[in-house]
N, C-alpha and C positions, 0 to 999 in steps of 0.2 A: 243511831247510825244514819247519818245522810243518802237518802237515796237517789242513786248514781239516776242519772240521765241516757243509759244507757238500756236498751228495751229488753228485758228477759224474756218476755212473749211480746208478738203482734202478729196479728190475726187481721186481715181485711177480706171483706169479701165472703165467710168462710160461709159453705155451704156442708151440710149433710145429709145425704138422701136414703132414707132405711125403704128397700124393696122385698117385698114377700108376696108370692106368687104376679098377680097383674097390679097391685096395691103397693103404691108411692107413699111415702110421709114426708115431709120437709120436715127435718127436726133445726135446721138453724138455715135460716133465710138470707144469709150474707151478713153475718155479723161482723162486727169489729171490736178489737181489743187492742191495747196494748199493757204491758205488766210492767214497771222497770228493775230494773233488777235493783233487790235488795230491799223490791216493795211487800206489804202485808197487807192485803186487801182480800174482802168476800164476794161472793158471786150470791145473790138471793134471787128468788124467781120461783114462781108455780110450780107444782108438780106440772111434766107437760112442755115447762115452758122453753125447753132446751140446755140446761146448767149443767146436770151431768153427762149429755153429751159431747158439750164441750171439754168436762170433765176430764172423760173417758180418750177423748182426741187429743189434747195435752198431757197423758201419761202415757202415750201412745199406746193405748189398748185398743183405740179403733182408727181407722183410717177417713179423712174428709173426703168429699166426694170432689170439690173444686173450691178456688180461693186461694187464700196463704194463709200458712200457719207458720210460724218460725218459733223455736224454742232457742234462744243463743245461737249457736252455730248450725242447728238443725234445724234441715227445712221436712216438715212432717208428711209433706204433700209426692216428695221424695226419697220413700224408704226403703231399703229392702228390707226383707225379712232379718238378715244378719244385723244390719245399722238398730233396728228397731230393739235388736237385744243388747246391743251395745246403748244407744239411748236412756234403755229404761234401767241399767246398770252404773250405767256412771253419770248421768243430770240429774234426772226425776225420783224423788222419793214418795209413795204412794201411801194415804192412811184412811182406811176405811171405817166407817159407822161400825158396820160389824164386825168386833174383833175377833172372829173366826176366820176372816179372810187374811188377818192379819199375822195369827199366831196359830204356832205347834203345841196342842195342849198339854203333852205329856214331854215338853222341856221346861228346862227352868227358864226364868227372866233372862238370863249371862246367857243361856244355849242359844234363845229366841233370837237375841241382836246379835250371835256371833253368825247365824246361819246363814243369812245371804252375802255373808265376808268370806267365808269357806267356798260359797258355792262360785263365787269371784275367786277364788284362789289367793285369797287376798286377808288372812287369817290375822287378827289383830287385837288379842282379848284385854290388853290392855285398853284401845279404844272405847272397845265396847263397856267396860264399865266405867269410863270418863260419860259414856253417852247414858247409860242407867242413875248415873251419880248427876249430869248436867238435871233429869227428868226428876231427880226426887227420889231416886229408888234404889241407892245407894246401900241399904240394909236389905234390901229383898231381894237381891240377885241370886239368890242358891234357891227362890222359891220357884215351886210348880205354881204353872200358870192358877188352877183349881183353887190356890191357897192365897190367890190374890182378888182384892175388888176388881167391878167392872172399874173403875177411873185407875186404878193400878195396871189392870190392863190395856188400858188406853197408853199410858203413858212407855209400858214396852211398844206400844206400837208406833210412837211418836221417835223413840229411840234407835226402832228398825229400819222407818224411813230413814234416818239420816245417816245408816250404818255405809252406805255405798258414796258418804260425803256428798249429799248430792249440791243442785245449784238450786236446782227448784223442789218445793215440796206442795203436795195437793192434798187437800182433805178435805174428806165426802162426811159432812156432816158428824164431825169430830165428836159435840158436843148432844148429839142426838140421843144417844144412851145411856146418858149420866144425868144425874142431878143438877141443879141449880150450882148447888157450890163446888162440886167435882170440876163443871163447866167452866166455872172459872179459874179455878185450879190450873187446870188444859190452857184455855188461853191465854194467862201467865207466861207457861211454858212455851207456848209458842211467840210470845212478844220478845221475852230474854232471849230465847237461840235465833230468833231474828236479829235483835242486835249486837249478840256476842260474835255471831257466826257470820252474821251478810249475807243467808239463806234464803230466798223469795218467797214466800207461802203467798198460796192461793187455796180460801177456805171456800165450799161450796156450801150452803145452809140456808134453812127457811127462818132461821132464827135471828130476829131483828134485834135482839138485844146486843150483839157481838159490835154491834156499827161501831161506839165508841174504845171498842179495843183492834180495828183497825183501823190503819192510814185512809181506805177509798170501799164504797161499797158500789160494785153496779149491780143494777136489776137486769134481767134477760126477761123481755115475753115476747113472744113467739119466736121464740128462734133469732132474735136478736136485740142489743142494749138498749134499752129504753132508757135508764135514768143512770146517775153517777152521785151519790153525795160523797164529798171530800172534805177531810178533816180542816179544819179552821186551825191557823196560827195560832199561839198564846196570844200574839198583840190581837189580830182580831176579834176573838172569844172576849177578851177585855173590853174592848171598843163598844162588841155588840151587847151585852149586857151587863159589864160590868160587874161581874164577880170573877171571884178567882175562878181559874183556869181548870185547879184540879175540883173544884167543887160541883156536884151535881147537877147534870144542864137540864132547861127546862125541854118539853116533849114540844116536836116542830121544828122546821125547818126555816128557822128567818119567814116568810110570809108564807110560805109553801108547805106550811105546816099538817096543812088538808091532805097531801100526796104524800108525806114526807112516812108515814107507817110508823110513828113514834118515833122519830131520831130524835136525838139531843141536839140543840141551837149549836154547839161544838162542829155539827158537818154542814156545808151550804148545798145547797142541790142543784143539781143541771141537768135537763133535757138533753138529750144524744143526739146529734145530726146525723144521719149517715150520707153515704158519696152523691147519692139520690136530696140532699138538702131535706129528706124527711126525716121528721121527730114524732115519738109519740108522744102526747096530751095525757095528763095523766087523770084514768078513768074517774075520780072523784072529781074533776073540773067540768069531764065532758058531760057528768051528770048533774052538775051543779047548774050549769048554763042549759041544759035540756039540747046538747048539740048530739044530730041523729047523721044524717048524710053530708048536710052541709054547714058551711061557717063563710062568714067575712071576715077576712082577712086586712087588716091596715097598716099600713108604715105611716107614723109619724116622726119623722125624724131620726130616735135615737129608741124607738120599740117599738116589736111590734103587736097590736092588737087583734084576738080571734075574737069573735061574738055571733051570736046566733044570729040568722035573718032578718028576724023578726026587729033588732035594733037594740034588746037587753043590753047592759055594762058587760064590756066583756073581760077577757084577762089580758094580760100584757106579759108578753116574753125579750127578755133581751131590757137593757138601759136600766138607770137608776130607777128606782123604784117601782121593779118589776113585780107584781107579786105573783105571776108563774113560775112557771118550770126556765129557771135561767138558758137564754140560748147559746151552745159554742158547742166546736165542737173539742172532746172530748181528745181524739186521738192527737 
């Protein structure tokens, strides 16, 4: 499915400030996002680094403290308590790491995804096992949770989020409590009902392996986007190495392969501008060059170069034959 040009999220600015007693935190510094709708993309980042509060502020479980947040037609900055239950009932479908939060243990599969359709009023048991059958689990709907695998349980949970049809679906480290191969299983399931359905998913995870089963990965550190790699064309993938498209990409990033966390040459990588024209460096450069407080700065032209003081080879952002962190910006 081609993804619409139209923005499911964007986020500018967004701040959030968690207060206890005299004690401030800044968990997200003015970040920026945009999702478009019908996109499939991961959020990676530190524990720390602000991902699941963003998380948690796009399924409207928490409130931002200033900024914008826009989910479709809801502005999150503007909720009441009523809007916020209306919100999380008909947009947002929610799936957590831990399938406790997700399920009733003592129903079956079939009871699990019909129960936030009842609780909508909105009772539809035909749906619900189109939605058990879309996940794989088509033969297992009369079972109790207890007589299912963890990845079976995943997958009720995958079917629950979607039971309210939502637009957007979020998951908090989907693939965190399964296996290698269940892991994949799961994100399968989530590429197909991305493109049967036109559904947004926004996956949150420390798991760098997932990069090539979606469209865009950004990084969060400190509270805001630092890096973006984005899927490469077939024609480009061709271009840049030369092998077929579907076959095994090699580990790195086009030159940036040092920053890159093991992506496959399949996503090319960008540094994040924000409104401030600041970007972070990414901390295997700043230690490669020994840059502590300061750098020089160059424009030649068509890139630009950072370098230590001292006069070292420095790196180059922005222009053909960059080998940093590509400059633009992102939104």
């Amino acid at each position: 499915m081609e993804v619409s040009e139209t923005a499911m999220i964007h986020c500018e600015g967004l701040v959030k400030i968690f207060k206890t007693d005299d004690i401030e935190v800044v968990a997200l510094q003015g970040l920026n996002l945009t999702v478009a709708q019908g996109e499939m993309m991961a959020i990676i980042g530190n524990s720390g680094s602000g991902k699941s509060t963003l998380l948690n502020i796009l399924g409207g479980l928490d409130l931002p403290s200033a900024g914008t947040a826009t989910v479709g037609e809801w502005n999150l900055l503007k909720m009441t308590k009523e809007k916020l239950i209306e919100y999380k009932r008909r947009t947002v479908g929610f799936i957590w790491q831990n399938n406790g939060r997700n399920l009733v243990p003592y129903l079956t599969a079939l009871q699990n995804v019909e129960l936030p359709m009842l609780i909508q009023g909105k009772a539809d048991r035909t749906y619900a096992k189109q939605l058990l059958t879309a996940v794989g689990l088509e033969h297992r709907m009369k079972n109790r949770l207890t007589q299912l695998s963890g990845g079976e349980q995943q997958r009720v949970a995958i079917a629950i989020a979607l039971a309210g049809r939502p637009q957007l679906v979020l998951a908090d480290e989907p693939t965190g409590s399964v296996d290698s191969a269940t892991g994949e299983q799961i994100m399968a399931i989530f590429r197909r009902l991305n493109r049967e359905m036109g559904v947004t998913i926004v996956i949150v995870t420390h798991d760098l392996s997932i990069a090539d089963k979606v469209d865009r990965v950004v990084a969060i550190r400190d509270g805001l986007t630092s890096t973006e790699w984005v899927k490469r064309n077939e024609d480009a993938l061709l271009a840049s190495d030369g092998t077929d498209s579907g076959a095994d990409a090699g580990v790195g990033v086009g030159a940036g392969a040092g920053a890159g966390g093991g992506f496959g040459s399949r996503h090319e990588q960008f540094a994040v501008i924000d409104r401030s024209h600041r970007l972070q460096i990414p901390k295997e450069y700043v230690e490669a060059l020994g840059l502590s407080d300061k750098a020089v700065i160059e424009f030649d032209g068509d890139s630009v170069r950072i370098r230590p003081p001292a006069g070292a080879a420095g790196i180059s952002v922005g222009g053909e034959g960059s080998h940093g962190a590509g400059s633009g910006n992102s939104e």
